[in-house]
KOLPA-508606 format. One record per residue: z, x, y of N, C-alpha, C, O in turn; residue in three letters. Coordinates in steps of 0.2 Angstrom, whole numbers, plus 5000, padded with zeros to 4 digits. Last residue first. Layout:
BEGIN
ZXYZXYZXYZXYALA/...
***
This chain:
BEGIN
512249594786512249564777511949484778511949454773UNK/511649684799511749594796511949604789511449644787UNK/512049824808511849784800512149734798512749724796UNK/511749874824512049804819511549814813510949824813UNK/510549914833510949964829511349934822511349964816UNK/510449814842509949824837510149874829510049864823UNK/511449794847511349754844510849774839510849754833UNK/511449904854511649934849511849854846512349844842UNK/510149894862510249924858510749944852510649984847UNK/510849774871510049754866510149824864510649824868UNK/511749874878511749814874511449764870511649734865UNK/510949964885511249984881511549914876511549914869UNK/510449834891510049864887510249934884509949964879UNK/511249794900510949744897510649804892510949794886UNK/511449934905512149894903511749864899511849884893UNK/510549924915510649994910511249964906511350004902UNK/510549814923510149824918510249884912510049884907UNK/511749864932511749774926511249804920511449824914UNK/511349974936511849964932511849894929512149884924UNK/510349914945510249954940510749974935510549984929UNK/511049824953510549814947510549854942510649834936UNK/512049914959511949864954511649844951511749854945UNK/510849994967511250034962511749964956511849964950UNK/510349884975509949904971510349944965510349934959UNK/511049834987511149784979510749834972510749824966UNK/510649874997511349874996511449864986511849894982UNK/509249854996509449924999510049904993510049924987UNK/508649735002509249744996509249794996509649784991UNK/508049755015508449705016509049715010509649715011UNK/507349885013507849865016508349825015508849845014UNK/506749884996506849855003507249845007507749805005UNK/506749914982507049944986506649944992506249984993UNK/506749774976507449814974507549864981508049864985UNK/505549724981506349704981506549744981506749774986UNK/504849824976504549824980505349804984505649834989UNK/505049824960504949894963505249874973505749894975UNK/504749674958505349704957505449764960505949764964UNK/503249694963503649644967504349674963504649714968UNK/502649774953502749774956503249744961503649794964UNK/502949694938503349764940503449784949503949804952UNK/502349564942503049564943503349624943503749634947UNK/501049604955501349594948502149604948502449634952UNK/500949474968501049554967501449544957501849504954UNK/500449344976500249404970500349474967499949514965UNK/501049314985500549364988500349404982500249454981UNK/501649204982501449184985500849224987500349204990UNK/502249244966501849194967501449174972501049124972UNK/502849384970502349364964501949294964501349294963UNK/503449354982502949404981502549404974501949434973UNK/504249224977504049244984503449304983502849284982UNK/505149304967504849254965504049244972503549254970UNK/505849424974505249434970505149374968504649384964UNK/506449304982505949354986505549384982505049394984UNK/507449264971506849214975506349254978505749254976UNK/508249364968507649324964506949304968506349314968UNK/508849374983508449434980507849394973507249394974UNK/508649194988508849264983508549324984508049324987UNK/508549145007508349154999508649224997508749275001UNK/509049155019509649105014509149115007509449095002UNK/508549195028508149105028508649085022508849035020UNK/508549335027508649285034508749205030509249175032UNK/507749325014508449375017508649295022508849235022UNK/506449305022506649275018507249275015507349215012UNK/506449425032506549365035506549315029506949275031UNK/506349525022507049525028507049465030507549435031UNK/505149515017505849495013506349485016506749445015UNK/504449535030504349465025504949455019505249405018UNK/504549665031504849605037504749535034505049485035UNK/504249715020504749725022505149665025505649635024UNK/502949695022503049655016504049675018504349625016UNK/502449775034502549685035502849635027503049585026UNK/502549895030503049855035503049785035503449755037UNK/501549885020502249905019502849885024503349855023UNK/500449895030500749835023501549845021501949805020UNK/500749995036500749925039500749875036500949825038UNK/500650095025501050095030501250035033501850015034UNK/499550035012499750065017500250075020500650045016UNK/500050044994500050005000500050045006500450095007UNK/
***
């Protein structure tokens, strides 16, 4: 993305930020409204301004979530 793409996709999260939507919502917002593939749009949320703050959480929800599908995996069912 350019530079001025990049500011304006910025200023579109902060103002949807502003307006009382989720971080979901805003990746919901850039996938369905300007088409951005869902890795994309995650990438682009996570780290924007607006969620800046919330990104090291995530990232820890997720490494969590998936150290945990793996050692479900790891389980022997009889």
């Amino acid at each position: 993305m350019t530079n001025k793409r990049n500011e304006d996709i910025e200023l579109i999260i902060h103002d949807l930020k502003e307006k009382g939507l989720s971080q979901f919502e805003c990746f919901k917002y850039l996938t369905q409204e300007l088409n951005f593939s869902m890795s994309e749009a995650d990438i682009i949320v996570i780290n924007s301004r607006a969620w800046i703050e919330n990104k090291e959480n995530i990232e820890n929800f997720r490494n969590s979530f998936f150290e945990l599908i793996d050692r479900i995996d790891d389980l022997e069912i009889d």
